[in-house]
N, C-alpha and C positions, 0 to 999 in steps of 0.2 A: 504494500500500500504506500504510493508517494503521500511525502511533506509537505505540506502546502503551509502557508502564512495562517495564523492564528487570526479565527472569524471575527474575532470582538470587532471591526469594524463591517462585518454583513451587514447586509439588511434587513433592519431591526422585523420586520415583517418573517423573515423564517422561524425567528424564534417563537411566535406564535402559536405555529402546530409543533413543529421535533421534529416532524418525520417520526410519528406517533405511529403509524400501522408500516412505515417501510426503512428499507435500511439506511441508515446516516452516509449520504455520498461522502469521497474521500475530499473534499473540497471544504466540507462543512465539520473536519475533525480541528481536534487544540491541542497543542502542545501537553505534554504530559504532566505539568508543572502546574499548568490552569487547572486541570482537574484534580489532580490530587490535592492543589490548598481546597478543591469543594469537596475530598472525600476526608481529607485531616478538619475541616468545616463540620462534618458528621459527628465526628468524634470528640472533637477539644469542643466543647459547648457542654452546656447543665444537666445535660443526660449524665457525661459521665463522670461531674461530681455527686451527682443524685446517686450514683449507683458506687462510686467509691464509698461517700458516705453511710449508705445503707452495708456495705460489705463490711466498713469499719466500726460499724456499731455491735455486729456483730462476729466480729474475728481477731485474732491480735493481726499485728503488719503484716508479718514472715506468714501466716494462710492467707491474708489477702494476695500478698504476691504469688502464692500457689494455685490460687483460684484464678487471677489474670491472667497468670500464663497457660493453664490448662483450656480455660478462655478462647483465650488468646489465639492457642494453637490452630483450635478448631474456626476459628473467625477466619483466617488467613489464608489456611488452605481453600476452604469454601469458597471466599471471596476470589483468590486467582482464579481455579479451574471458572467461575465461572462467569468470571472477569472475561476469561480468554475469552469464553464465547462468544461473548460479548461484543467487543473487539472485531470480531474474525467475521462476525455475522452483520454489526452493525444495528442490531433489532433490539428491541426495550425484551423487559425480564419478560412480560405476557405474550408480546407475539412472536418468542423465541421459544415459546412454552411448547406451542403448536406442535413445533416438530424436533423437539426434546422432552418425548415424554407423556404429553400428555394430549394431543389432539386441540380441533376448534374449540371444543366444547368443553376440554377440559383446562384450556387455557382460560378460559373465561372463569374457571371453577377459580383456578389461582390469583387473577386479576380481579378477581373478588376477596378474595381473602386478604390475601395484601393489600387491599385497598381500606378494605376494614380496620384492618390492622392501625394501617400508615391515620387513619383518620382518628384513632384512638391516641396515638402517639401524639399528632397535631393539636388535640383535646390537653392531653398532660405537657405539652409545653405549651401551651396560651394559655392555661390555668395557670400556670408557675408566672408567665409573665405577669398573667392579671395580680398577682396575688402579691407580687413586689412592688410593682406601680402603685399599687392600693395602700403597700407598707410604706409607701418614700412618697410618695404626691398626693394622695387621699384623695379627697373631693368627689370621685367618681365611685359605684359598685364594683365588685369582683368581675358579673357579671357584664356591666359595661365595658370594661378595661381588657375585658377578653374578647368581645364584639371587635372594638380598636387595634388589637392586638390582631386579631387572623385576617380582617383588613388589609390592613401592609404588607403584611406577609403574600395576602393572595395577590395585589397589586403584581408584587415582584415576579411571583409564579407565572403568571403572565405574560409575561414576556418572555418566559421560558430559558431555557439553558442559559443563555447570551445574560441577562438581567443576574441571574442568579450566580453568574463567575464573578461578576464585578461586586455583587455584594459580601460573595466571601473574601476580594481582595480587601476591603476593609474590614468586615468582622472576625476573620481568623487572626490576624495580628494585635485585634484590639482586645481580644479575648485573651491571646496570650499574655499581653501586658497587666490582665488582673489579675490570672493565673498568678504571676510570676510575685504581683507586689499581696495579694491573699496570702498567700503561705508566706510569704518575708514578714509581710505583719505580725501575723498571728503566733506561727513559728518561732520567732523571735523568740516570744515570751514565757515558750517550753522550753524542757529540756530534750535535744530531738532523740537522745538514748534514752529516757524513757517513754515517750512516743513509743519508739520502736518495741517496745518490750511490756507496752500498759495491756491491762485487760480489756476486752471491749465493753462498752457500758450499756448495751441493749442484750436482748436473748442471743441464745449462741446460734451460730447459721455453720452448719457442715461445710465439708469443704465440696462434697457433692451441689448443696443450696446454691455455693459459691460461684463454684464455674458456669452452675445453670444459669444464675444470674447474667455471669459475664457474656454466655452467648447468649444467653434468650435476649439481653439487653441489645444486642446489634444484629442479631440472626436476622432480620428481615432485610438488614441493611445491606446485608451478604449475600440476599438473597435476592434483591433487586438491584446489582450491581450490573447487569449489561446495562441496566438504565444508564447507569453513568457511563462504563468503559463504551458504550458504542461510541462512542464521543473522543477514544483515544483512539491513537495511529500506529501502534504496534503490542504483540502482546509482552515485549519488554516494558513499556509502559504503565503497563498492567501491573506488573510484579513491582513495577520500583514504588508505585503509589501505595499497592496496599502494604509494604509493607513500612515502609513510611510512617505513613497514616494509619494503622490498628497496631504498632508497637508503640508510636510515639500518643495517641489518643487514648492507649488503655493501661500505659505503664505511668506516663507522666502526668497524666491528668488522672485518671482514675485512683493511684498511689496517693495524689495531695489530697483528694476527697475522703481517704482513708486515712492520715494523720488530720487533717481536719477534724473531723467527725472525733477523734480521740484527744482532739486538742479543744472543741468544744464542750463535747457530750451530748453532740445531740444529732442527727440527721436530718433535719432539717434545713436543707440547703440556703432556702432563701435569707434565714439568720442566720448560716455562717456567713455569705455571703456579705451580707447588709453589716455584719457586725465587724470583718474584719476588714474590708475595704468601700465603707461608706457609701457618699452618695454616688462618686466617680465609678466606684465597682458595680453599682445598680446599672448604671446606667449601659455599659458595656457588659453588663448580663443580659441585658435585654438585647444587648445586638449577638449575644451569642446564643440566645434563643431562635433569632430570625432566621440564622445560618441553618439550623437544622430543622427549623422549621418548615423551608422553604422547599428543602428535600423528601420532608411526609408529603407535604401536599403534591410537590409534582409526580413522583412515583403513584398514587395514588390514583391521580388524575389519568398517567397514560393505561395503567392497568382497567381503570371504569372504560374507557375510548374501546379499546379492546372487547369487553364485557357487551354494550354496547353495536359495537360491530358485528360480535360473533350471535348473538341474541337475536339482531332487530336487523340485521344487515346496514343500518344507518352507518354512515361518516359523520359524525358530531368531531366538533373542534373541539380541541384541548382546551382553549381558551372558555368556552361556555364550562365544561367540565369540570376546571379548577372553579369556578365562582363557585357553581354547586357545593364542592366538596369544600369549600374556602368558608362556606355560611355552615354547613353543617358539622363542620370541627369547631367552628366558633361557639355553635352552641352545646356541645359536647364538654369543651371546657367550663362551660358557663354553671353544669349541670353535677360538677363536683368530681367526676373521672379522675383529678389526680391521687384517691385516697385510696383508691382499688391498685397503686403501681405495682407492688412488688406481685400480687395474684397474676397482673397482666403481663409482665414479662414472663413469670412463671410460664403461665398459659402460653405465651407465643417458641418460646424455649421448647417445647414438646412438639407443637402443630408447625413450624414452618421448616423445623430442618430436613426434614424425609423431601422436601418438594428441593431443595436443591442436590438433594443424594441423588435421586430419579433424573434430573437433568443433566448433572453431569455423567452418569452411567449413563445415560442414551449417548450421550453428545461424543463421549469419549471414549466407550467401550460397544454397549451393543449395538450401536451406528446405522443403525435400520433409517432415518431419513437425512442422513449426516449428508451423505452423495448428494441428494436433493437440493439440502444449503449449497455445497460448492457448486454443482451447474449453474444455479440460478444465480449465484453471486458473480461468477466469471463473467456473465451477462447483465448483468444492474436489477434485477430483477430479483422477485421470489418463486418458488415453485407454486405449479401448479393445483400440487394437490397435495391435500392436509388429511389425515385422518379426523375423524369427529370425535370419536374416543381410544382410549389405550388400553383398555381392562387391566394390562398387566402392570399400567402406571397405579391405577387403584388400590389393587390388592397390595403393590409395595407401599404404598402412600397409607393405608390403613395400619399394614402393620408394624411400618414404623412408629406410629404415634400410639399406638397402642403400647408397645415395648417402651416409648419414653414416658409414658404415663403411670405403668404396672411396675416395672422391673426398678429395682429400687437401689441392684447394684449398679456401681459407677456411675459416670453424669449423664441424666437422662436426656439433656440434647445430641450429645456426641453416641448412645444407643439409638434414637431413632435416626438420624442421619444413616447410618452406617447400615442399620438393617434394611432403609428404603434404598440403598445404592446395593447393596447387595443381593437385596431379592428383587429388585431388579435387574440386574446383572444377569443374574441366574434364571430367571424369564427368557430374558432377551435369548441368553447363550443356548436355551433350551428349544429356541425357535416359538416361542408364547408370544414375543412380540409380533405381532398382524398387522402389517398394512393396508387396511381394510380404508382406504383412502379415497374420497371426493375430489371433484374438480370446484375450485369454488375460485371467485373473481378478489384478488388482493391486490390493494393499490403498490407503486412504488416501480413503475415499469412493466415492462412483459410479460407475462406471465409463463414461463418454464418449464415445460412438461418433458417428465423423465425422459433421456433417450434421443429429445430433439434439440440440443443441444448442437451449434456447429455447423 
């Protein structure tokens, strides 16, 4: 794939759809550098003091770092393989679902689910914003200030990828600069060897709870990650962001959440926050809310687009899509969602990792419509023909989550992953995967049909 000059100066009009149902020409790819401050954007933001916090309330330091890294491990892999695909395909996480795994109609399954998801997350950060502004400017309701708050955000989203690189050029530095003077402050006034060595001052959380945390806390993020890498220009790119960005997001920002938390006594982020770096720290937590905020809704957004298409056959714009989803996180935050967090990343820690086990075993092992990508891609186009369902996607997709929900040995994200790539695999290799496949009309060029290629 050629290099081309970095779009920030297109035409602000492309960013409006994405290229939401087809693949990202190479003309419309960034620098690998743009996108990674928007996937280190992901990461260095209040999610992952929130969940330092929460880890050090209930862990000494030295399990917290064992829970990150175990975390950790499983975020990175997950995220390249299927980052690559990403990349190689050009297509968002749902309509790369198609033909990894799960068919039309089961892409739509996941473009729902993830969209769910991403809309619950956009809920618990416009709550936390509302809930600061409320704390440091008063005057307005929780519920007002959350209205405000998913507002701006959807503004940005709007304007799609292009909008949302330029605002992480300014809120991933400004975020780091609170990072940096919050724990100088606060830090200070401890000793950082007993830090290191205090008891946690909430209930004890396993080290199992732990890492569930750590992935359940990003696993969607992992998992809708061709949303972003379609957007890079090599799968080197791939590899140097993520790992960048979920070492430098869950060791350095996650770790100060966790002496934090033990230098307070409490987890409650928005009063560490407020407390150790005033009104200047409020105010660039808010811009490091927006960063990752702007990331649920868009994901969101292109997954409904998809949902939407496969359903009703309609092309609805992204743009109409984000408003939707942009009013309906707002009120989800308004409605108290942030008090159910740790249940909800619980919950997503189980249900979302099997769907990127299954896609990377289609994509990179049992390869039943892999061939399909590359004809149509050598051509600018998609194939012609999608299956509508996978059955063997199912059955692996149930009993991974079922295994991460029942089985109680080891970390129950890193058991359903493994078991949905697996028994998938073993489908596949058994010849269970059927390409019981349709001709159906998909934007983005030509349409490709096996064989006529050339």
């Amino acid at each position: 794939m050629k290099r081309t000059k970095d779009p920030t100066t297109a035409d602000p009009s492309l960013g409006r759809d994405d290229h939401s149902l087809e693949r990202v020409p190479g003309d419309a790819r960034y620098s690998w550098w743009s996108v990674a401050t928007q996937r280190f954007g992901q990461l260095s933001a209040l999610a992952q003091f929130l969940l330092g916090a929460t880890l050090g309330m209930g862990m000494t330091f030295w399990q917290a770092v064992l829970a990150i890294t175990l975390g950790s491990v499983l975020l990175e892999i997950v995220t390249i393989f299927v980052g690559v695909a990403g990349v190689r395909e050009g297509l968002s996480t749902s309509v790369l679902a198609r033909w990894t795994g799960f068919g039309r109609k089961g892409s739509a399954l996941i473009g729902l689910t993830i969209a769910i998801s991403l809309i619950g997350w956009f809920g618990v950060q416009n709550a936390v914003f509302a809930e600061g502004l409320h704390t440091l400017v008063g005057g307005l309701s929780v519920p007002m200030w959350s209205l405000i708050g998913g507002a701006g955000v959807t503004a940005i989203v709007v304007f799609g990828f292009r909008g949302m690189a330029w605002t992480a050029y300014v809120t991933v530095p400004a975020f780091l600069v609170l990072a940096a003077w919050a724990v100088w402050h606060e830090l200070s006034r401890h000793s950082l060897g007993e830090l290191l060595t205090s008891e946690p001052a909430g209930p004890r959380l396993s080290l199992a709870a732990g890492a569930t945390l750590v992935a359940g806390g990003f696993i969607v993020g992992a998992v809708m990650t061709p949303d972003m890498t379609r957007y890079n220009r090599t799968t080197a790119d791939v590899i140097k962001q993520t790992v960048i960005g979920v070492t430098l997001g869950e060791y350095v920002v996650g770790l100060c959440g966790v002496l934090l938390a033990h230098a307070v006594r409490t987890s409650d982020i928005v009063a560490i926050i407020t407390t150790t770096s005033g009104l200047l720290g409020t105010i660039v937590l808010i811009a490091s809310i927006v960063k990752i905020n702007d990331w649920n809704l868009y994901s969101s957004t292109l997954g409904l687009v998809n949902v939407v298409d496969v359903l009703t056959g309609w092309k609805v714009g992204r743009g109409q899509i984000t408003i939707f989803v942009g009013v309906a996180g707002s009120v989800l935050s308004a409605t108290g969602i942030l008090g159910h967090f740790i249940g909800f990343l619980t919950f997503l820690g189980i249900l979302i990792p099997p769907v990127a086990g299954i896609m990377i075993a289609e994509y990179f092992v049992v390869r039943a419509w892999r061939p399909d990508l590359e004809r149509s891609r050598a051509l600018g186009g998609l194939p012609a023909e999608t299956p509508e369902w996978v059955p063997a996607s199912l059955v692996a997709w149930l009993a991974g989550s079922l295994v991460g929900h029942f089985v109680q040995v080891g970390i129950p994200a890193i058991n359903a992953l493994v078991v949905a790539f697996a028994g998938y695999a073993v489908l596949g290799r058994l010849g269970l995967v059927r390409r019981n496949t349709v001709e159906v009309a998909v934007p983005g060029g030509e349409l490709i049909k096996p064989g006529t290629e050339g």
